[in-house]
N, C-alpha and C positions, 0 to 999 in steps of 0.2 A: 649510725645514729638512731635514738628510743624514734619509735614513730610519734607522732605529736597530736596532739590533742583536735582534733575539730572546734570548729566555732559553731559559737549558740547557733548562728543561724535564723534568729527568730526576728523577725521583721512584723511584725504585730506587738500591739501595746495596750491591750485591753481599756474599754473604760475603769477610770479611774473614781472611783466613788462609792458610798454605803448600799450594801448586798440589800438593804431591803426596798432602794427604789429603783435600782435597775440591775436586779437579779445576775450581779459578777458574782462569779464562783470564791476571786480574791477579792480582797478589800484591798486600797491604798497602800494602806502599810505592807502588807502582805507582799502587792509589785517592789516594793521598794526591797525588800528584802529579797527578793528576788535578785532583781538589776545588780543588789551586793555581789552575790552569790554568781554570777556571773562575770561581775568583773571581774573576783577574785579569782577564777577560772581561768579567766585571760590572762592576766598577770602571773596566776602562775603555771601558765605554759611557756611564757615570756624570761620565765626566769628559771624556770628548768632546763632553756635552751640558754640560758648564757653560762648555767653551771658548767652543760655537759660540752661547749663551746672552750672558755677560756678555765674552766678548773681541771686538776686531775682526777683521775674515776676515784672512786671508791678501796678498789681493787689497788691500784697503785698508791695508796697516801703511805709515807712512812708509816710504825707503828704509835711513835711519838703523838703523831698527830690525829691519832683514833680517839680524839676524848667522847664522852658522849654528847659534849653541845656539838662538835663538828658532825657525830652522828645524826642527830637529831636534825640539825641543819641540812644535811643531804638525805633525810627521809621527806622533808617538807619540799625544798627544792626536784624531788621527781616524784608528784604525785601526776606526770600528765595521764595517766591511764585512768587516773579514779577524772580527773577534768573531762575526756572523755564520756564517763555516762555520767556524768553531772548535766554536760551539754546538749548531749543527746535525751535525755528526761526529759530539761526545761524545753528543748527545742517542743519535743512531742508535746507536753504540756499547751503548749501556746497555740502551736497550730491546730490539736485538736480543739483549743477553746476556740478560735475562730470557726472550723468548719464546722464543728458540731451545732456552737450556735445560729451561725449561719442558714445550716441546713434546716433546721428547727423554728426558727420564725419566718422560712420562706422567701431570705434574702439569699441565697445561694445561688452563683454564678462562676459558670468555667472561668471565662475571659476576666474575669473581674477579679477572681483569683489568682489568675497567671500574672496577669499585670502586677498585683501586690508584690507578687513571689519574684518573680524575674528582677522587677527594676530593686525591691529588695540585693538580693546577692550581684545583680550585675552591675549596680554605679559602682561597687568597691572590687567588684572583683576584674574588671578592663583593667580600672586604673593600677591595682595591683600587679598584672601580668606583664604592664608598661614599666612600670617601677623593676620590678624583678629582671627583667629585660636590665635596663639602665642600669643596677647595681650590680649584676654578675659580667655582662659586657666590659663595665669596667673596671671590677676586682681582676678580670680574666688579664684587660692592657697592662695594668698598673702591675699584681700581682699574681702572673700565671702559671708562675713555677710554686708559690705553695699550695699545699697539700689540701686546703679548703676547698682551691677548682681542681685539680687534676682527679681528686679522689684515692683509692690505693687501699690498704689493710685498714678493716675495720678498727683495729687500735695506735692505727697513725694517721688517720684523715678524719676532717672533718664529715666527707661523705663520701659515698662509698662508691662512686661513678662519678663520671668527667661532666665536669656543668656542661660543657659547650655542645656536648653530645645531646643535650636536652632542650638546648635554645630553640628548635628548628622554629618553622611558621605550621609544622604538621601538629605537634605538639601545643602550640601556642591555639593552634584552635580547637584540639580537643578538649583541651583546660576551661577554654570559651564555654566550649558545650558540654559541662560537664561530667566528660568520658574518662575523665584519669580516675584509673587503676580498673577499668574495664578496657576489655579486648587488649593487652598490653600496652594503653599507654600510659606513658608516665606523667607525674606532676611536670611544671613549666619549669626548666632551668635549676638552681637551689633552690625553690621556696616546695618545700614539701609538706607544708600545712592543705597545700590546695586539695589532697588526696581528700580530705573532708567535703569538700565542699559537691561531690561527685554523691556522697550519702546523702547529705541533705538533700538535695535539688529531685535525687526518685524517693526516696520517702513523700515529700511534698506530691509528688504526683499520685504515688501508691495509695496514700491514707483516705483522700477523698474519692478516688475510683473505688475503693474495699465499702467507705462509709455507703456508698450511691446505691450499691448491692441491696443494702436495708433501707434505704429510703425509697429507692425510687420503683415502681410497678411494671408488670409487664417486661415481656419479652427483653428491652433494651437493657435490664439491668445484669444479665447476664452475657452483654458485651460488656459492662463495665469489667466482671468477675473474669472475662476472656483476657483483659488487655491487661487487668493487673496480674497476672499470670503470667502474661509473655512478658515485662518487664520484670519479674522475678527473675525468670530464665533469663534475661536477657545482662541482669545487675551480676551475677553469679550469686552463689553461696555466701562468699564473707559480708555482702551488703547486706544478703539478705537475714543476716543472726544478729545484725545487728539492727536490725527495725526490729526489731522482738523488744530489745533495748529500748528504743526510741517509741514504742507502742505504750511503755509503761507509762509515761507523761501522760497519755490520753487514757489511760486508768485511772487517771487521776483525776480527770475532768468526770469521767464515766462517775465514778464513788461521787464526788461533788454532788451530782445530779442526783443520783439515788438518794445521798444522805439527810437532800436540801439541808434546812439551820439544824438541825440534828447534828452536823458534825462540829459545830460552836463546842457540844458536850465531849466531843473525841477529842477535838485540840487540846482541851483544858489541861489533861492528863497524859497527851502522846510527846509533848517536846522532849520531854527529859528522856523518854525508852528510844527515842527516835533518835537522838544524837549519839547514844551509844553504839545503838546497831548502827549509823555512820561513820562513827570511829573507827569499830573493830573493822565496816567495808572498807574504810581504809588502810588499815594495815593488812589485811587477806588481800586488798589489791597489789599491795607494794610485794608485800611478801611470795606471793602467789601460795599461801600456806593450804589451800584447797582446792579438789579439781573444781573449774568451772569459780573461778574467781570472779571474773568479769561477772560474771553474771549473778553472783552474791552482792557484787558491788552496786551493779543497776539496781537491785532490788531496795537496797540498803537506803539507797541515794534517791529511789522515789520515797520511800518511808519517811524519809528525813524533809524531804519535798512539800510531801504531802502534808505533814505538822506545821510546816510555816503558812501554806496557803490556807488551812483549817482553821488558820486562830482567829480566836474568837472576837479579839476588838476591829470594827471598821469606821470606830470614827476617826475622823483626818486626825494629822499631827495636829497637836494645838502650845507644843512648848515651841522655842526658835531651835534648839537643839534638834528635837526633831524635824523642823524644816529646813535645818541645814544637811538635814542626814538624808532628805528629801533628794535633795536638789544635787548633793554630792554620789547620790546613787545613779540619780539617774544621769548625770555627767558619767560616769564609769561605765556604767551600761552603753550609753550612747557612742561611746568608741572603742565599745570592747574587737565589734567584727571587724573593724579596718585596723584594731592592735595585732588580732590572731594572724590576721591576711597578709601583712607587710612587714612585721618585724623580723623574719628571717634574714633574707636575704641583707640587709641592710649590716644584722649578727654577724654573718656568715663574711661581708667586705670586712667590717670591723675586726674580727676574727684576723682575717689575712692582712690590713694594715700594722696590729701594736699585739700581734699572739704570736710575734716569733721566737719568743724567749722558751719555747715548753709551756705546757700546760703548768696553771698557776698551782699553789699550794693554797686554803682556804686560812688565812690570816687576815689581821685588821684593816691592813693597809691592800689589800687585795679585796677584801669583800666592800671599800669605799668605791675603788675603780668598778668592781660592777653595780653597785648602788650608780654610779656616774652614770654609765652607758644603758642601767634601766632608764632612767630619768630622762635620757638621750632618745631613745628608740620610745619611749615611750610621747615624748614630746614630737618626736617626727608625724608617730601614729596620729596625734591629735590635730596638725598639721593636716596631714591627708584627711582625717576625717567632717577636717571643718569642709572643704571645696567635696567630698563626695558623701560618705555618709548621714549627716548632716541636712541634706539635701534630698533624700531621698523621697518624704511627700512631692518634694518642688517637681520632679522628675515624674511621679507616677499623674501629680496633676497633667503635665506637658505630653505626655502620650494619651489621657481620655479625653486632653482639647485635639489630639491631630485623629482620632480615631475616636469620637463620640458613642456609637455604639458599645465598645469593651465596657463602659459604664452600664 
């Protein structure tokens, strides 16, 4: 199965209000358009896993059924590689705009940091690793002779290893700490989105040790340069090519700064070149039509980034349209990380209860059933994120009342 997209990750939410009385790099609308672009992200990682779940490949459609809307349709449905540095951008984006600023007006703290960060990824990520637990446990009782849990040939199982070999409590806590896909361990069980969350969590650590190099004086900043080095080594190579990615977002913050309102005059005129060269990163993604795609793509995909944060109006919405667009974005936003987190394995049961017929064919009455089972998984996620994500201020307060000093 495609590897799956990461989630945003970003557990920050900038102030919200006009750039010229509390110096935000975005305006209002700017976030909002963001939150879009993220959720859309999510969703469609969500729904590239049900194509490549309950449809048949590409590769196997009769020829009959090659039209160009069914093409078109499975180009849209597996962009998770381009949602990848989409996620990876905004992630950088945001936490550079935190630490930078942070750093900069002298409100900068380790603990104060880690606490955002931690209780961030950990209220959704326990509960996920408990769920994923409870939904493969019992696709395994119900359903253990299909091909979802046992695993088998890449073009006869849903995955390509035995769930059960993945359950352990060793496993389950390296997921905790997020060690999967260093030193060989593996994600928890079926939910193989978790491999992301293993980038995120040293990035976070990486970017503020590298920034501290340049801010901070004296001897100790060359421990910082010492230990962000041994966490290179330590992440291997592939995490480490891919903060290169995730460094672009914090370019972004960087150009901000240099351009101050100066870049009001770049927005005016960069959306429309900006959205092409995203298109085309999209199809050199899908395609791989050149070496070093991904990395056409990251580029493409801060460009495109960086024109929405640019524009030039910050006054609030003032139509109902726009404040319904408000308020619908950031609903989407706000349960995108517990949509990324939990909807596998939940696929993956559903898969093995009503997908023993073969892989579907992409018609009307097939593309309603997975419209259903979005709507489904996606109303579960909402569920989970009301009692965990949802809550996450509640949670970071509750640890700086049991531990006052992290404040």
């Amino acid at each position: 199965m495609a590897k799956v997209a990461p989630p945003l990750g970003v557990g920050l939410q900038p102030a919200r209000g006009p750039e010229d009385r509390n110096g935000a790099i975005a305006s209002a609308r700017a976030l909002d358009h963001l939150d879009v672009v993220r959720g859309i992200a999510a969703v469609t990682v969500v729904v590239g896993h049900i194509r490549g779940l309950f449809f048949a490949d590409w590769a196997n459609l009769p020829n009959q059924s090659r039209t160009p809307v069914v093409a078109l349709l499975y180009f849209l449905t597996g962009l998770g590689r381009q949602a990848v540095m989409v996620f990876f951008v905004l992630s950088g984006f945001f936490i550079g705009w935190s630490v930078i600023g942070s750093m900069r007006s002298g409100r900068w703290s380790w603990p104060g940091y880690l606490v955002r960060r931690l209780t961030r990824l950990g209220i959704v990520l326990l509960p996920a690793l408990l769920l994923t637990a409870f939904w493969d446990l019992a696709g395994i009782a119900l359903f253990g002779a299909h091909s979802a849990y046992l695993g088998g040939r890449p073009g006869d199982a849903v995955l390509t290893f035995r769930v059960i070999d993945y359950l352990s409590p060793q496993v389950f806590l390296g997921n905790l700490f997020f060690l999967q896909g260093i030193d060989h361990i593996p994600t928890f069980g079926s939910n193989a989105p978790l491999w992301s969350l293993s980038y995120e969590f040293w990035y976070y650590m990486l970017f503020p040790l590298m920034a501290s190099v340049f801010v901070v004086h004296g001897p100790v900043r060359w421990a910082f340069a010492v230990v962000a080095g041994l966490i290179l080594i330590f992440i291997g190579p592939s995490l480490a090519v891919y903060y290169l990615t995730w460094l672009l977002g914090v370019g972004i913050v960087l150009t901000a700064l240099m351009l101050g309102t100066r870049r009001r005059i770049l927005a005016a005129w960069a959306m429309a070149p900006a959205s092409v060269i995203f298109g085309v990163g999209l199809v050199v993604g899908e395609r791989r039509l050149i070496w070093g795609a991904d990395g056409f793509l990251a580029v493409a995909c801060a460009i495109f980034l960086t024109a929405i944060i640019f524009q030039r109006s910050f006054a609030p919405w003032s139509t109902r349209l726009g404040q319904l667009y408000s308020t619908a974005a950031r609903r989407l936003a706000g349960c995108s990380y517990t949509l990324y987190l939990v909807h596998l394995p939940i696929l993956i049961f559903l898969r093995a209860a009503f997908g023993r017929g073969g892989p579907w064919i992409l018609n009307g009455g097939n593309l309603t059933l997975a419209l259903i089972i979005l709507l489904l998984v996606f109303g579960y996620a909402l569920a989970v994120a009301s009692v965990t994500e949802s809550h996450t201020d509640q949670l970071r307060q509750w640890v700086l009342r049991r531990i006052p000093s992290l404040a």
